[in-house]
Structures are given as C-alpha cells and as structure tokens.
Backbone as CSV, one residue per row, in Angstrom:
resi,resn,N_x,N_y,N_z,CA_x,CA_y,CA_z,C_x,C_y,C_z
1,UNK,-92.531,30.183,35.601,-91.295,30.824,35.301,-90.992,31.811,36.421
2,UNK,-89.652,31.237,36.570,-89.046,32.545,38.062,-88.332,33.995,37.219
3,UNK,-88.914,34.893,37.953,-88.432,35.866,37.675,-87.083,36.333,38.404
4,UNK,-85.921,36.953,37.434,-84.647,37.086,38.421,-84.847,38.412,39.101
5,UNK,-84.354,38.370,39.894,-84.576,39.492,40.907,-83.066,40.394,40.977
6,UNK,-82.689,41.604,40.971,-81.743,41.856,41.256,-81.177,42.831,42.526
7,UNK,-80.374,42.056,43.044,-79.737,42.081,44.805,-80.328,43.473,44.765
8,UNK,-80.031,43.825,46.109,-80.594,45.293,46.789,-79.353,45.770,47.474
9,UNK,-78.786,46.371,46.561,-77.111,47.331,47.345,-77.480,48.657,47.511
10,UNK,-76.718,48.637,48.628,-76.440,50.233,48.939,-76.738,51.184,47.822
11,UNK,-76.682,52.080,47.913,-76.785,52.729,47.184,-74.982,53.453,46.307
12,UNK,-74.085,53.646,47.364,-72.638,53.732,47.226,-71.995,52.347,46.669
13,UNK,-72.606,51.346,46.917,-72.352,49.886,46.777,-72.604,49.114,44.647
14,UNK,-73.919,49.697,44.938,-74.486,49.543,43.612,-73.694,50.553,42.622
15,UNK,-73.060,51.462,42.922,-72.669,52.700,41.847,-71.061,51.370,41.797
16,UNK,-70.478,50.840,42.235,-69.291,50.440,42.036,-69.753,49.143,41.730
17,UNK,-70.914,48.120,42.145,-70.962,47.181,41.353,-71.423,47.192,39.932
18,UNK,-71.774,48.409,39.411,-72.116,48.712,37.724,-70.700,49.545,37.276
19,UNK,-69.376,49.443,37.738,-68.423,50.083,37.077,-67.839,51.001,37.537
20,UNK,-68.578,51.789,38.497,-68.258,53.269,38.636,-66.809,53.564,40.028
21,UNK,-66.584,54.485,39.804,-65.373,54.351,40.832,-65.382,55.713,41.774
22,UNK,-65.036,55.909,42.728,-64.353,57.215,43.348,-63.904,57.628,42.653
23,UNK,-63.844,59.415,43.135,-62.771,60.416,42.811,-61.939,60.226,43.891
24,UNK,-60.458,60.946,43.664,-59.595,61.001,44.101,-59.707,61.827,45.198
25,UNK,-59.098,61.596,46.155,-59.369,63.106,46.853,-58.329,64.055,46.907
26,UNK,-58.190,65.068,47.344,-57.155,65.955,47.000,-55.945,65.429,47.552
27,UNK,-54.829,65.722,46.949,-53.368,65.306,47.107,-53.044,63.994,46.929
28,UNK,-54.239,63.010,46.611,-53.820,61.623,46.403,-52.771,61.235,45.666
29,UNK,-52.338,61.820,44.808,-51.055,61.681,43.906,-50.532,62.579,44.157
30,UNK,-49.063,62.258,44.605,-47.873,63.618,44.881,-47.173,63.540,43.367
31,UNK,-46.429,64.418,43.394,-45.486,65.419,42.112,-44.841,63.675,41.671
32,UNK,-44.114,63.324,42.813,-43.135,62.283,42.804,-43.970,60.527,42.274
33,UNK,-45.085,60.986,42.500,-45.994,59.798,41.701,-45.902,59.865,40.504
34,UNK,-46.495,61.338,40.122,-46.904,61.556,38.622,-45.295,61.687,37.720
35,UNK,-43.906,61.535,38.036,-43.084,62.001,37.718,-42.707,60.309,37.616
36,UNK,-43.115,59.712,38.109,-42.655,58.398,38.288,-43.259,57.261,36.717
37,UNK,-44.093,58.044,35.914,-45.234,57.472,35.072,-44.203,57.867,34.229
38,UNK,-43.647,59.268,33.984,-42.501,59.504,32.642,-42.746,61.311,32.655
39,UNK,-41.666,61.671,31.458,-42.216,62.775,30.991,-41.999,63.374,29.628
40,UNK,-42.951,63.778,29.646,-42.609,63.738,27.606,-42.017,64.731,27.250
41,UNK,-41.045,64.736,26.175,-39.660,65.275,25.912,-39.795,65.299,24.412
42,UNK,-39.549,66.448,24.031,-39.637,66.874,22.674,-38.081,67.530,22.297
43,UNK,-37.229,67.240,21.485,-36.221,67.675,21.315,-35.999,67.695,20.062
44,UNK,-35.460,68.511,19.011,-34.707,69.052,17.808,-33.372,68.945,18.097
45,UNK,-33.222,68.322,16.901,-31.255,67.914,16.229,-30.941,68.563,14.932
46,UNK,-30.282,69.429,14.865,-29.860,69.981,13.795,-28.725,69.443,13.215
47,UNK,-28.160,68.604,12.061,-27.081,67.883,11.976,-26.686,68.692,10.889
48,UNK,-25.590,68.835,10.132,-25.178,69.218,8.787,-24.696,67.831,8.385
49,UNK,-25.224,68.075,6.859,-24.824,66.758,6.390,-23.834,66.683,5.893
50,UNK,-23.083,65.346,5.984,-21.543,65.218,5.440,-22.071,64.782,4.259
51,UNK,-20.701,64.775,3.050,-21.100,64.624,1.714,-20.544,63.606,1.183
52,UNK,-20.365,63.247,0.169,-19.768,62.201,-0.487,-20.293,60.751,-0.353
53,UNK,-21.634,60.898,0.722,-22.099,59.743,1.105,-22.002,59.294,2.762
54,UNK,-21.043,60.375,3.490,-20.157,60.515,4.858,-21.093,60.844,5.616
55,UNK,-21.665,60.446,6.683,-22.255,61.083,7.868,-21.034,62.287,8.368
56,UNK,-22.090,63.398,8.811,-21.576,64.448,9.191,-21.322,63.999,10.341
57,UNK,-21.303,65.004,11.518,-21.561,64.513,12.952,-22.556,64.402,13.268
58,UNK,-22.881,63.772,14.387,-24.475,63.611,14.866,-24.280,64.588,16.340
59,UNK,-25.608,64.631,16.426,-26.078,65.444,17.176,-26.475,64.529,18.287
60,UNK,-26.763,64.694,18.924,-27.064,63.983,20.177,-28.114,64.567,21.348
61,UNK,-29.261,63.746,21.722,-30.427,63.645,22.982,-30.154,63.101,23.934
62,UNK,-30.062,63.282,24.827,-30.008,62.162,26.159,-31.193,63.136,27.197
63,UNK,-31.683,62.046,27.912,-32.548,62.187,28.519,-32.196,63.143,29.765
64,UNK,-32.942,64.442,30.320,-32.482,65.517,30.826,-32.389,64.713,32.661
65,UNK,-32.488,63.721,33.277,-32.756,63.518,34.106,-31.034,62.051,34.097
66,UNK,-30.371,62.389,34.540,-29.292,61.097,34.443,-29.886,59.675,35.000
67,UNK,-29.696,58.436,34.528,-30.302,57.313,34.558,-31.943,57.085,33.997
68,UNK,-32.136,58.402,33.770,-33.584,57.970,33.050,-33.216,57.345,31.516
69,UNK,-34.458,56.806,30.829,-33.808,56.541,29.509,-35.099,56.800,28.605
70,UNK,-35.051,56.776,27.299,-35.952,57.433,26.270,-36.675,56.930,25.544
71,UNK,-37.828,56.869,25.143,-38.976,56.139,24.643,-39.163,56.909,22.964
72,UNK,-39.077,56.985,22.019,-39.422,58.003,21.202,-40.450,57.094,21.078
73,UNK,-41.592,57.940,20.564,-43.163,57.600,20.354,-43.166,58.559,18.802
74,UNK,-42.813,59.292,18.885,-43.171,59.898,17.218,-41.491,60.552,16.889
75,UNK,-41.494,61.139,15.006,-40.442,62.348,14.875,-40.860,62.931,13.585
76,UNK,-40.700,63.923,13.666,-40.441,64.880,12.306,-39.090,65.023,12.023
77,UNK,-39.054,64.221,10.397,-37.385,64.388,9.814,-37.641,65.766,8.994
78,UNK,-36.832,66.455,8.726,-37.039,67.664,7.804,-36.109,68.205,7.004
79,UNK,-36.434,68.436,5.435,-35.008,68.747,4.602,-35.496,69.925,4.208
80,UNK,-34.342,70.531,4.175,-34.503,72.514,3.796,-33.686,72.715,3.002
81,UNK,-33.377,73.708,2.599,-32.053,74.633,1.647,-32.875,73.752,0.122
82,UNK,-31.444,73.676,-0.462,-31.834,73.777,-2.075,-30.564,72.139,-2.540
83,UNK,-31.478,71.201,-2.802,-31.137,70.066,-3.666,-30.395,70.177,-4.785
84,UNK,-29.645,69.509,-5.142,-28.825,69.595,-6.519,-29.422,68.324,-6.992
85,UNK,-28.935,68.209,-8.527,-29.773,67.421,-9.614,-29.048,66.020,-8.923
86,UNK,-29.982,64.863,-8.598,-29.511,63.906,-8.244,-29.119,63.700,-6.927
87,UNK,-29.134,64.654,-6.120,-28.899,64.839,-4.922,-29.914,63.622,-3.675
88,UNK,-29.654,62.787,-3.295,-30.129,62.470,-2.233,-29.432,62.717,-0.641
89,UNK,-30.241,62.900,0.381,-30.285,63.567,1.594,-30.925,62.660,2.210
90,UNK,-29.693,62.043,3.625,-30.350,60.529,4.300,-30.577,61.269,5.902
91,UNK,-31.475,60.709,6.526,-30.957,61.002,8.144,-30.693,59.889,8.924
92,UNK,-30.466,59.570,9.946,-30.119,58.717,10.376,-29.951,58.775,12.252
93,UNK,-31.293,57.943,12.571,-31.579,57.825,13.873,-31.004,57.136,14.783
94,UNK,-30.107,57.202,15.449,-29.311,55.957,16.152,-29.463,56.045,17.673
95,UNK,-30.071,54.962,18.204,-30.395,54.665,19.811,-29.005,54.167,20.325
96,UNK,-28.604,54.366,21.309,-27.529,53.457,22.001,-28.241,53.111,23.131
97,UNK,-27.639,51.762,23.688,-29.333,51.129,24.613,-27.851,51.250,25.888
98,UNK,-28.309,50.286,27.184,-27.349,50.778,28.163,-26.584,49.822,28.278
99,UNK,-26.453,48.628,27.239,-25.459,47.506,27.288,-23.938,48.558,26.311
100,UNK,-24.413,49.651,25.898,-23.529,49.541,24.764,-23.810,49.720,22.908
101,UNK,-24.807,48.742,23.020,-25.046,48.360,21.908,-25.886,49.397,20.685
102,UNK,-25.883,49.787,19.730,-26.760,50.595,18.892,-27.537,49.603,18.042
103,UNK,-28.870,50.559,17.419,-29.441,50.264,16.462,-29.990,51.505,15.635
104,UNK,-30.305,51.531,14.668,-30.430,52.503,13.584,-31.679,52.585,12.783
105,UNK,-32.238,53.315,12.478,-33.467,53.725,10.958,-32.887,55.153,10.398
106,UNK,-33.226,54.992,9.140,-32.661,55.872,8.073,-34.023,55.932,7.354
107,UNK,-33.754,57.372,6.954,-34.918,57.916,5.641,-34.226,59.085,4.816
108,UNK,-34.463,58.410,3.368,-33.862,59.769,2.480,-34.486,60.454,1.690
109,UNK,-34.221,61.599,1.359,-35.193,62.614,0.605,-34.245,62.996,-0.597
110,UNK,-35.131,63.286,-1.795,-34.480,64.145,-3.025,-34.910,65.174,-3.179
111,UNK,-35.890,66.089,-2.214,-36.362,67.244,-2.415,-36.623,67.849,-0.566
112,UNK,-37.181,69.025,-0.695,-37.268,69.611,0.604,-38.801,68.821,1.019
113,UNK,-39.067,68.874,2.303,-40.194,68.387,2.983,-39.715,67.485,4.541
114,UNK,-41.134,67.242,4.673,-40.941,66.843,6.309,-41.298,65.225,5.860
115,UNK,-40.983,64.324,6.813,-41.299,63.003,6.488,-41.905,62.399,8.578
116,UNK,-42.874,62.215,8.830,-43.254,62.047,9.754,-42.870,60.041,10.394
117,UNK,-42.239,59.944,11.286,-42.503,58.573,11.783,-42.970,58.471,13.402
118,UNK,-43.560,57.305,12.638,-44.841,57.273,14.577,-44.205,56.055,15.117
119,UNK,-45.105,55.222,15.718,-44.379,54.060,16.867,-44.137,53.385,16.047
120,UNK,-44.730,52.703,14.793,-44.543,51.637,13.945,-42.778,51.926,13.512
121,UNK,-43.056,52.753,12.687,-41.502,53.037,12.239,-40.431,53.285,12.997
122,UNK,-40.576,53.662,14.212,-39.645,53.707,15.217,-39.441,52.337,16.042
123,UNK,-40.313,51.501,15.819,-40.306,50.496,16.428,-39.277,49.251,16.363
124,UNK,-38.122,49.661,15.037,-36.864,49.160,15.460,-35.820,49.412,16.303
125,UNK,-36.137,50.862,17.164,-35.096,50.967,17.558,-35.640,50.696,19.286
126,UNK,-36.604,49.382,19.200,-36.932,48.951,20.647,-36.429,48.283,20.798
127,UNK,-35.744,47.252,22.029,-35.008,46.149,22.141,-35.316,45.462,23.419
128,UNK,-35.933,44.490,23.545,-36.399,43.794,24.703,-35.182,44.033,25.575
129,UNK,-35.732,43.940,26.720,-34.419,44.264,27.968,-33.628,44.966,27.807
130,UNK,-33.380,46.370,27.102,-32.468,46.989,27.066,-33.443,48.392,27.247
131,UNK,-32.757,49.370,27.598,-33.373,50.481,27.554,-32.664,51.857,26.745
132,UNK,-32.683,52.773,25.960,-32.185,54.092,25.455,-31.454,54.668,26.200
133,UNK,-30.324,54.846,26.134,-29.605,55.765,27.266,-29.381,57.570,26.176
134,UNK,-29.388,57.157,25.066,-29.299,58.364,24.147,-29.655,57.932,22.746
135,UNK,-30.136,59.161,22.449,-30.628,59.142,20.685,-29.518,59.789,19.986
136,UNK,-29.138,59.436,18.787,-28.507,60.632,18.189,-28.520,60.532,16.778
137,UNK,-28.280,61.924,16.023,-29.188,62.206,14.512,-27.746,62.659,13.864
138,UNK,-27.578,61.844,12.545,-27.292,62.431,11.773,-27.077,62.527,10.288
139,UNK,-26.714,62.962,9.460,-27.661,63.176,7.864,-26.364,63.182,7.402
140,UNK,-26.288,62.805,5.710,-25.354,62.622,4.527,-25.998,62.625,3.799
141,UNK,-25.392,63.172,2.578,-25.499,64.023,1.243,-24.679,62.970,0.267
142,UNK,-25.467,62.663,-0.910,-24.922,61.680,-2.164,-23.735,62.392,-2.849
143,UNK,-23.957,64.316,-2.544,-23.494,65.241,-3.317,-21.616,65.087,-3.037
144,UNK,-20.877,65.622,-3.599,-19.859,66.246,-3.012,-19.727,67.246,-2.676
145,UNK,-20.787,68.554,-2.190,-21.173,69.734,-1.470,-22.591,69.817,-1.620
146,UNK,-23.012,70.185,-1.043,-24.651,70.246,-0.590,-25.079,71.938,0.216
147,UNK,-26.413,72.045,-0.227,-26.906,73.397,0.324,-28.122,72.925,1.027
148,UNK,-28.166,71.430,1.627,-29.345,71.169,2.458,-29.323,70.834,3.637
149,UNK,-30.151,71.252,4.362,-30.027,71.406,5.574,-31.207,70.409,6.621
150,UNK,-30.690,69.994,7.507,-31.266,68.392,8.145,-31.603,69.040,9.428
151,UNK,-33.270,68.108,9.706,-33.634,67.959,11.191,-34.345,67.171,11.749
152,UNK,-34.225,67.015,12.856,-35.169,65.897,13.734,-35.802,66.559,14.414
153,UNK,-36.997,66.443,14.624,-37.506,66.811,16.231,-38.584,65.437,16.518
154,UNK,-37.869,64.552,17.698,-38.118,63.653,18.267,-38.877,64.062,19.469
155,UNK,-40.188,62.916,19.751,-41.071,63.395,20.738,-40.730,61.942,21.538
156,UNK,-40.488,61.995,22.970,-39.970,60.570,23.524,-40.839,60.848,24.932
157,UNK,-41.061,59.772,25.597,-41.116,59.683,27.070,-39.826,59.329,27.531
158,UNK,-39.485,60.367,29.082,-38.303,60.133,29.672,-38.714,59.241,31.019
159,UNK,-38.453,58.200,31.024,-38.824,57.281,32.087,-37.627,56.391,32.616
C-alpha cells in the first residue's frame, strides 16, 4: 500500500492552497468603490389617514442620490393615537419602478402597535427588470374621523 504524500508548497503558497487569502493593503478600496456596493437608507413617513375608507395623501421616499433606486430590505408600520370601536387602520406601501408602473402591500390594524415586515413580505414589491425609483406610504381609516396616527420607517439599500 502507497502512502499519499502531500505536495511541498511554499509556505505563502500552501496558506492559499488551504483557503486562506491576503489582506488588503491600505487604500485598496477607494470611497467611490465602497459607494458603488449601495447605501443603506433608513427613512420615516408620517401619513394622516384619510377616512371613510380614502387614502389620505402619501408621503413619499426617493432615493437621496438622483438615478439611484431603492431596495427596501425591512419596515416598521406603526399605529398611535386612540382607535374607535370598529375602527380599522390600513397602510399602504407603494413602489413606482422606472417604467412607470406601481405595485403595492397593505397591512391593517384595529389597535395601536408596530407590525414589522422583512424581505419576505416586501418581496412583492420586487419586479424583475425594473428597478424603484420611489416608495411612497399611505394609511386610511374605516372611521368617518379618526384619532390615529400612521408610520413607516423603511430600511432600503440605495443602489
């Protein structure tokens, strides 16, 4: 029986044929590299909700850099003030991509609290070949006057 033998590398040689890699050396990545990967963007929408079932106005995100466009990766929806009996409170997330075109997710509450959505749940408002040119938020009330008060704070990459 032959015994396997294993090659005889360098010593710099052998550290990269088991995985291992260089460090960087200083300045290897400029500003304009790392700016080029994205940047993450956290923004709050305060909408008032229209009533009767009516979207109020929406509020509106656009990405702080013109031609960049927006990735949301997570959001916190949030209802405040004081519910009336029967009262439901919707929000309403709307992407416009750069053809034009929108798409939407909605979540409604009958009481105060935060309602969290991550990539899954946001993940309708992705659209092959199209990209986000703006987000925009806004909330309606079942009531015919309402004392509740609506928010988003959307966490996106701007790329």
């Amino acid at each position: 029986m032959t015994k396997l033998q294993t090659p005889k590398l360098p010593a710099h040689a052998g550290f990269h044929a088991y995985g291992g890699i260089d460090p960087l050396p200083a300045n290897a990545i400029n500003r304009t590299q790392i700016q080029a990967l994205g940047v993450f963007n956290v923004a709050t929408a305060s909408p008032t909700p229209g009533t009767g079932g009516a979207y109020g106005a929406a509020v509106t995100i656009s990405p702080a850099t013109q031609g960049k466009s927006l990735v949301p990766v997570a959001a916190a929806l949030t209802w405040g003030g004081t519910f009336g009996s029967g009262e439901t409170v919707t929000i309403r997330i709307t992407a416009t991509y750069n053809d034009g075109t929108t798409a939407s997710i909605t979540r409604s509450a009958t009481a105060t609290g935060t309602t969290s959505l991550n990539p899954a749940d946001l993940s309708s408002l992705y659209a092959g070949g199209k990209y986000i040119t703006q987000l925009s938020v806004a909330s309606s009330s079942s009531a015919t006057s309402t004392s509740v008060t609506t928010s988003a704070t959307i966490y996106s990459l701007e790329i």
